[in-house]
N, CA, C and O atoms as CSV, one atom per row, in Angstrom:
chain,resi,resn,atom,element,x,y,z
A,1,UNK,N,N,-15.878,129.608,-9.238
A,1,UNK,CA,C,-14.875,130.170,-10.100
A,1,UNK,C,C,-13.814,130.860,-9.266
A,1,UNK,O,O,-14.050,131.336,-8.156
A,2,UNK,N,N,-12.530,130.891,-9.914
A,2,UNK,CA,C,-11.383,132.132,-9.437
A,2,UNK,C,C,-11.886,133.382,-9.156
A,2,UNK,O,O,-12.958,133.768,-9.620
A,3,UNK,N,N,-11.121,134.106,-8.359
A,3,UNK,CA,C,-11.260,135.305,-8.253
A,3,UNK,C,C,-11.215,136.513,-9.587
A,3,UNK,O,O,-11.733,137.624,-9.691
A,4,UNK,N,N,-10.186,135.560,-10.668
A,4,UNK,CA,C,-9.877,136.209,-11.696
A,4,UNK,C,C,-10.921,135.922,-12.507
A,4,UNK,O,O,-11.077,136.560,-13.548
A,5,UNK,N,N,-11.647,135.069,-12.189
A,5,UNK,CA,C,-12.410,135.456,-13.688
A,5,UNK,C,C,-13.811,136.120,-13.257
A,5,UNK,O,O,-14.711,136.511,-14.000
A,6,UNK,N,N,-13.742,136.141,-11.717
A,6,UNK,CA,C,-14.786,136.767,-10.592
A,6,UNK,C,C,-14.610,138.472,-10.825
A,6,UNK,O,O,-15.231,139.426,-10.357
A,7,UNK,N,N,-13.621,138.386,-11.641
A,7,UNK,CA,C,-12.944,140.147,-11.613
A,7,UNK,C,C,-13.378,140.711,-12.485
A,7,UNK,O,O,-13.527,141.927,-12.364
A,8,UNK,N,N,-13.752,140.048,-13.711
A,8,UNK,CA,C,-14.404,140.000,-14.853
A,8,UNK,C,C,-15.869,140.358,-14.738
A,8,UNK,O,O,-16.075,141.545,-14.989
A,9,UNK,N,N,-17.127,139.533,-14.373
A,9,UNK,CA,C,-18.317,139.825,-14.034
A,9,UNK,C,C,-18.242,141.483,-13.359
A,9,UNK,O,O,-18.751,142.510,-13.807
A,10,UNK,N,N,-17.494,141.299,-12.256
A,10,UNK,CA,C,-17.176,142.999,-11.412
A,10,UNK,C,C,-17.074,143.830,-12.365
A,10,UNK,O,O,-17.870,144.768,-12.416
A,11,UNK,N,N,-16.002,143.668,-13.405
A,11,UNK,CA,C,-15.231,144.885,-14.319
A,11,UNK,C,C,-17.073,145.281,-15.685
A,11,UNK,O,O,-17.193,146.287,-16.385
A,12,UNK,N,N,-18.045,144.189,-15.594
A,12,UNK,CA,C,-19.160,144.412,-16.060
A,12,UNK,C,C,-19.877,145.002,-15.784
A,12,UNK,O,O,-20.598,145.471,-16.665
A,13,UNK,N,N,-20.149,145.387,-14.190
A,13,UNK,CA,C,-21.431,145.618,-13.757
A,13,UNK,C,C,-22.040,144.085,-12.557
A,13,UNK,O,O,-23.063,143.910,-11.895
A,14,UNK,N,N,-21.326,143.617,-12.686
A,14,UNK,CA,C,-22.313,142.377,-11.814
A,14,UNK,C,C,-21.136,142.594,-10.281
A,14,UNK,O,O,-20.056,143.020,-9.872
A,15,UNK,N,N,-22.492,141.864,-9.931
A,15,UNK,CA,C,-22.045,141.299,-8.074
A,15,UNK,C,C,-21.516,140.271,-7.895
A,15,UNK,O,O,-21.960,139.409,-8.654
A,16,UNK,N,N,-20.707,139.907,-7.195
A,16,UNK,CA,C,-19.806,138.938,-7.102
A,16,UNK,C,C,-19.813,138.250,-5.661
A,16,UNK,O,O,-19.531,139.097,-4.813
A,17,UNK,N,N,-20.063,136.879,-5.060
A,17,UNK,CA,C,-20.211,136.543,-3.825
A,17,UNK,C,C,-18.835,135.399,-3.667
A,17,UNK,O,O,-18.224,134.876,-4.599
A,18,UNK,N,N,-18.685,135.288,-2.754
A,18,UNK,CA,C,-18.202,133.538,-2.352
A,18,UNK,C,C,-19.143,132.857,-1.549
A,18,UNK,O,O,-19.631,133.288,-0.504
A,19,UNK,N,N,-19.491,131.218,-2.362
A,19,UNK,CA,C,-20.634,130.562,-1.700
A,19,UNK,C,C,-20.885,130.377,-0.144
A,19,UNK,O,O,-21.907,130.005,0.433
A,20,UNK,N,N,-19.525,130.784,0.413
A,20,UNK,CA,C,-19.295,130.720,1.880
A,20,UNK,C,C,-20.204,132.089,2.503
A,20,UNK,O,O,-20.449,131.962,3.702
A,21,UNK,N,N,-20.646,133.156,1.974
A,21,UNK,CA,C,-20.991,133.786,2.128
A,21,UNK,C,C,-22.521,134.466,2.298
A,21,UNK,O,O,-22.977,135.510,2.764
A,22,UNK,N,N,-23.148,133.008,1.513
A,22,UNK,CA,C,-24.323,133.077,1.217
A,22,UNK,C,C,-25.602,133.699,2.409
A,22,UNK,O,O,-26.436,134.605,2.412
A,23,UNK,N,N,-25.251,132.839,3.148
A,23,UNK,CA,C,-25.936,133.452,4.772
A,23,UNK,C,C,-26.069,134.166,5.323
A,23,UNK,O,O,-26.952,134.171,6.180
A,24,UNK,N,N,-25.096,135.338,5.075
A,24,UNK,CA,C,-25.142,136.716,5.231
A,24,UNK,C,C,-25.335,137.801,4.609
A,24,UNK,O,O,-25.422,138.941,5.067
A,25,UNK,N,N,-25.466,137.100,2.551
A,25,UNK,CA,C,-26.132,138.434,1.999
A,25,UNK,C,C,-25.023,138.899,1.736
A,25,UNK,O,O,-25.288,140.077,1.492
A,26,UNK,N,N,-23.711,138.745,1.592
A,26,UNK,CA,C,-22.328,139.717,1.585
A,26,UNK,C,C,-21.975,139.714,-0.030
A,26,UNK,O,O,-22.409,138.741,-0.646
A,27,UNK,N,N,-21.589,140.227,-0.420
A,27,UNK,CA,C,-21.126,140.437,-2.079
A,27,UNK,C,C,-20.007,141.735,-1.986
A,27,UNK,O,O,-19.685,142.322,-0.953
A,28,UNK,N,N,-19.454,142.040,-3.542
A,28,UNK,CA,C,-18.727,142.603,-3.907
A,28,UNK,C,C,-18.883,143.462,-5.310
A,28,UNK,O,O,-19.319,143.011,-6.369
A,29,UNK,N,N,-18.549,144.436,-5.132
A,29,UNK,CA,C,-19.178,145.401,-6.113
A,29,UNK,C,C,-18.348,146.138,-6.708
A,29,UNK,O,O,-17.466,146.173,-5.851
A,30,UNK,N,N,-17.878,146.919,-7.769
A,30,UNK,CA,C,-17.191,147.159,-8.575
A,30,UNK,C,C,-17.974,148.966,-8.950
A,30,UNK,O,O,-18.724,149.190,-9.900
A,31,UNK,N,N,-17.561,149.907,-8.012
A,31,UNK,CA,C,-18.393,151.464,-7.974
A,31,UNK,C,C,-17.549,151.962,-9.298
A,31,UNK,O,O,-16.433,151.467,-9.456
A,32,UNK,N,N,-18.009,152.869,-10.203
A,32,UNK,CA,C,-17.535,153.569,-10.948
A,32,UNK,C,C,-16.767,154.505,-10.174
A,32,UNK,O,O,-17.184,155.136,-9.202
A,33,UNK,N,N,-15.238,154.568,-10.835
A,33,UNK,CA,C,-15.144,155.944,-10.436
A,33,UNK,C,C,-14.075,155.686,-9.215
A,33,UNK,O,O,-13.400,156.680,-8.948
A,34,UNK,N,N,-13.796,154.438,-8.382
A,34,UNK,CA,C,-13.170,153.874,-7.179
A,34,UNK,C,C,-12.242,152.932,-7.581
A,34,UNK,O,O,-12.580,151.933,-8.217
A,35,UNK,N,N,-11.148,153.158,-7.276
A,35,UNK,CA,C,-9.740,152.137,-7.702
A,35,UNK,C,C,-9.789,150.699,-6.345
A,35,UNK,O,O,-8.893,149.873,-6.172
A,36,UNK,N,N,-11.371,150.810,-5.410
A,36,UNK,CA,C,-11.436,149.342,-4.457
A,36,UNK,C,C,-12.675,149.046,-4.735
A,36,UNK,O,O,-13.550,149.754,-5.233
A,37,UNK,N,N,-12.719,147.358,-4.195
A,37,UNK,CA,C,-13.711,146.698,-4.652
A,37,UNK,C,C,-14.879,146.627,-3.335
A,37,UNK,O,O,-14.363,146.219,-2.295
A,38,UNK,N,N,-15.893,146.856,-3.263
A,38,UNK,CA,C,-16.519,147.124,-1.732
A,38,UNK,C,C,-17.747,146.226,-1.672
A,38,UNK,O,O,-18.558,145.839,-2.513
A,39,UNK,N,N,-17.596,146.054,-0.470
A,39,UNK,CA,C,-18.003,144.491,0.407
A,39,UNK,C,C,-19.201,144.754,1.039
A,39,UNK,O,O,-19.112,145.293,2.142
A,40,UNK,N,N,-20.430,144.475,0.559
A,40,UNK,CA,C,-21.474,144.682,0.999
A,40,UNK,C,C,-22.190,143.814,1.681
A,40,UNK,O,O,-22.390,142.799,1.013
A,41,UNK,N,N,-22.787,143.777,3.013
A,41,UNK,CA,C,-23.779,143.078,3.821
A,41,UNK,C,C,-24.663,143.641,3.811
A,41,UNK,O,O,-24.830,144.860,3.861
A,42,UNK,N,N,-25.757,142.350,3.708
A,42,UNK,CA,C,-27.354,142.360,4.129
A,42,UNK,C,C,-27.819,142.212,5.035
A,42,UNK,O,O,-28.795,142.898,5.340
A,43,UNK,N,N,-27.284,141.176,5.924
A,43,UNK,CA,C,-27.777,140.702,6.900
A,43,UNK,C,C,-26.341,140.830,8.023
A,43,UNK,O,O,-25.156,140.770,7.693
A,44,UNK,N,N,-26.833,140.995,9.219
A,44,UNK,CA,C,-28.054,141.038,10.019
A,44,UNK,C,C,-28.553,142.447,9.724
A,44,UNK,O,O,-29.635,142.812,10.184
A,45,UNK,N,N,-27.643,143.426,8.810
A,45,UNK,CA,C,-28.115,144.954,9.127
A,45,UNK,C,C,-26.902,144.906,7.704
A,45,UNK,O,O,-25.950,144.177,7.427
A,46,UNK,N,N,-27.564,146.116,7.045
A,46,UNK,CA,C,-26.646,146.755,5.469
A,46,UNK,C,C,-25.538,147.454,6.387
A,46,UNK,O,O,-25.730,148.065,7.439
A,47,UNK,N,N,-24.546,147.255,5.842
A,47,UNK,CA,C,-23.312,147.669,5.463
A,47,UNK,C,C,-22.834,147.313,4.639
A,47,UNK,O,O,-23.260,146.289,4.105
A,48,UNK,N,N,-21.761,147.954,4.153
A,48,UNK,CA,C,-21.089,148.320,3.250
A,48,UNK,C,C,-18.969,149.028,3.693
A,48,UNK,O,O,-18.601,149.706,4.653
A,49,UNK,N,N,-18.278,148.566,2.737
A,49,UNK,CA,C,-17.055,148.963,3.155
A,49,UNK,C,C,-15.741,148.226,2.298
A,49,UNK,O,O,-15.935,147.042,2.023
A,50,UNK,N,N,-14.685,148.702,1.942
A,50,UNK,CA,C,-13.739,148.239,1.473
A,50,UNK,C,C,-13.568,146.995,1.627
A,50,UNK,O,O,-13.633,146.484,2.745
A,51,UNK,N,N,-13.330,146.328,0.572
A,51,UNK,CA,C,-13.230,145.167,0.790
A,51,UNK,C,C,-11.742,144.494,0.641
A,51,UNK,O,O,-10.944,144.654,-0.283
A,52,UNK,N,N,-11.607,143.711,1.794
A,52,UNK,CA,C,-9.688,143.620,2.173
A,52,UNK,C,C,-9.551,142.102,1.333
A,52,UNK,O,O,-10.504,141.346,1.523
A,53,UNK,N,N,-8.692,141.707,0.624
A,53,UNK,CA,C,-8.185,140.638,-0.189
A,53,UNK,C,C,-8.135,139.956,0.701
A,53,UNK,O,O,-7.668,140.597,1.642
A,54,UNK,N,N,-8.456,138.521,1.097
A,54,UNK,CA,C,-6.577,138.101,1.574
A,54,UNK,C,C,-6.358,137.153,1.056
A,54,UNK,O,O,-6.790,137.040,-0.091
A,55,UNK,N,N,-5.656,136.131,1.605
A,55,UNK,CA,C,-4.861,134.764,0.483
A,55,UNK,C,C,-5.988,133.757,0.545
A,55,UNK,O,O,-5.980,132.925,-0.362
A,56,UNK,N,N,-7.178,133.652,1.647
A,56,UNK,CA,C,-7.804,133.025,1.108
A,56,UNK,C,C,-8.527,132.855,-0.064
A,56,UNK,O,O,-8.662,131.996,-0.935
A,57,UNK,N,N,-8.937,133.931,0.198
A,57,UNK,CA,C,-10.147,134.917,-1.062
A,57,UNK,C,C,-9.093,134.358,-2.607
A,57,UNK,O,O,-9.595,133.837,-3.603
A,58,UNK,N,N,-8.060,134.556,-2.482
A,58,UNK,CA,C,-7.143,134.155,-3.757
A,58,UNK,C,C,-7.135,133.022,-4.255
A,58,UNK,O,O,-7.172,132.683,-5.438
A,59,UNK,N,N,-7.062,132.159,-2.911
A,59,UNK,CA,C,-6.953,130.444,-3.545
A,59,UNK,C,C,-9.045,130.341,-3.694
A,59,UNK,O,O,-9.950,129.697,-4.224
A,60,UNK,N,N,-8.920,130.869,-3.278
A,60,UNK,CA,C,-10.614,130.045,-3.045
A,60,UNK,C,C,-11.086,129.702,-5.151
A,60,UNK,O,O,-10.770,130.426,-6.095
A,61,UNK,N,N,-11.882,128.386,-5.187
A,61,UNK,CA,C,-12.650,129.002,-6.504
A,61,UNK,C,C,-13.968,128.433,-6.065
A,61,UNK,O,O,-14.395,127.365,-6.506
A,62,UNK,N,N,-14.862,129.475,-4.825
A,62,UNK,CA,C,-15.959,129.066,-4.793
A,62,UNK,C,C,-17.112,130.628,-5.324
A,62,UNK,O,O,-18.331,130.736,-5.185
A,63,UNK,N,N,-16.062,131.675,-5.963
A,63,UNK,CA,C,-16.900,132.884,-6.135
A,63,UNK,C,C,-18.044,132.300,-7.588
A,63,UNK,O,O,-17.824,131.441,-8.442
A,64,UNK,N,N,-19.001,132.999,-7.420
A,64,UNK,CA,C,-19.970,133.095,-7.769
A,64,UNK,C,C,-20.639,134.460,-8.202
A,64,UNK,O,O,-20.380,135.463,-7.537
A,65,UNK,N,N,-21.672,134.560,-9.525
A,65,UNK,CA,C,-22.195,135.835,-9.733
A,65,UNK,C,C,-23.520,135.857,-8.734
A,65,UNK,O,O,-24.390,134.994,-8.609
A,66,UNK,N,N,-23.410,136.845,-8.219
A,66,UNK,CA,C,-24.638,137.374,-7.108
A,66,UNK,C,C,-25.849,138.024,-7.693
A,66,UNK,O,O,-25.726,139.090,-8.297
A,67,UNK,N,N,-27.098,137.407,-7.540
A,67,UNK,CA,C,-28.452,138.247,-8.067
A,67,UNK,C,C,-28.714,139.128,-7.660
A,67,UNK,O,O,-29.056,139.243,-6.483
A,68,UNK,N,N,-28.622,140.490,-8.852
A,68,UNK,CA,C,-28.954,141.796,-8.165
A,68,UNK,C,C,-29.873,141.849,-7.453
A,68,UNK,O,O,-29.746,142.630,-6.510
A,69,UNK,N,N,-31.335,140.985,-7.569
A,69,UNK,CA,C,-32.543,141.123,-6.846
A,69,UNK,C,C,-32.316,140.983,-5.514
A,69,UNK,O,O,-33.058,141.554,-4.716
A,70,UNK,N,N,-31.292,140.229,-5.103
A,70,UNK,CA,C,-31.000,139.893,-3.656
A,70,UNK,C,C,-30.371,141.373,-2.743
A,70,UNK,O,O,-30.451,141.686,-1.555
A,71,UNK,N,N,-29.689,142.098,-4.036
A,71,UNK,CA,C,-28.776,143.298,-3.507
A,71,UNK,C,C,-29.715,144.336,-2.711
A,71,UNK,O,O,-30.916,144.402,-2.448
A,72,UNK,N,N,-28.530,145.143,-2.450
A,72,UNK,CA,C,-28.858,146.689,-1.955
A,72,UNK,C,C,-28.116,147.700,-2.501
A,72,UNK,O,O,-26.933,147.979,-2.300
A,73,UNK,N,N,-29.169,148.380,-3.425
A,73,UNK,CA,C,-29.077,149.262,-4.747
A,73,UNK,C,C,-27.328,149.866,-3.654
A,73,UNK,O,O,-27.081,150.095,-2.470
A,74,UNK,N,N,-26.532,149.885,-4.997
A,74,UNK,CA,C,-24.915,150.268,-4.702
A,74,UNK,C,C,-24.972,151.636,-4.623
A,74,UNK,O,O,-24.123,152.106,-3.866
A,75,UNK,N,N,-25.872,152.620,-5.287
A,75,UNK,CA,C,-25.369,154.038,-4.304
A,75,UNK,C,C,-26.252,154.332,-3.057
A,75,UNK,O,O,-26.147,155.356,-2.381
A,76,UNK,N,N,-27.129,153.328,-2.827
A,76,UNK,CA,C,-27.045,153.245,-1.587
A,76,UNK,C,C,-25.921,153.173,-0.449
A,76,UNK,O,O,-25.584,153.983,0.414
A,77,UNK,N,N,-25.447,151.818,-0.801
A,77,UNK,CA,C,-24.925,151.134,0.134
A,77,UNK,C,C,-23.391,152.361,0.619
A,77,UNK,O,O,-23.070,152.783,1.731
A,78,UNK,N,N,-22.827,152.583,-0.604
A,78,UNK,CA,C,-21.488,153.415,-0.586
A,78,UNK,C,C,-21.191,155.030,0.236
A,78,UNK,O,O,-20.085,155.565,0.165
């Protein structure tokens, strides 16, 4: 899917990946309370951090909803 309708699931409560991403566990999260969207890794090691747009991320429509089970609880990560 678009990013836009990827913005949607976010503006819910859900995690948001691009399939390119899969390998590393990385997603996108939507914190109450924060006007940015933040970019979380699993692998090789958790982090967490603002997550920067760019024009790929725009054209792309390979985003996908991410299984929380896979996550790392978000007030953790933040």
């Amino acid at each position: 899917m678009k990013f836009e309708e990827a913005a949607k699931y976010l503006e819910k409560g859900d995690y948001v990946q691009r399939a390119s991403w899969s390998s590393t566990g990385e997603y996108i999260v939507a914190l109450p309370g924060i006007p940015h969207y933040w970019k979380i890794t699993t692998q090789p090691q958790q982090n967490a951090g603002i997550w920067v747009f760019t024009r790929e991320d725009y054209l792309a429509d390979d985003f996908e909803v991410f299984p929380k089970v896979n996550s790392v609880p978000c007030e953790d990560a933040a």
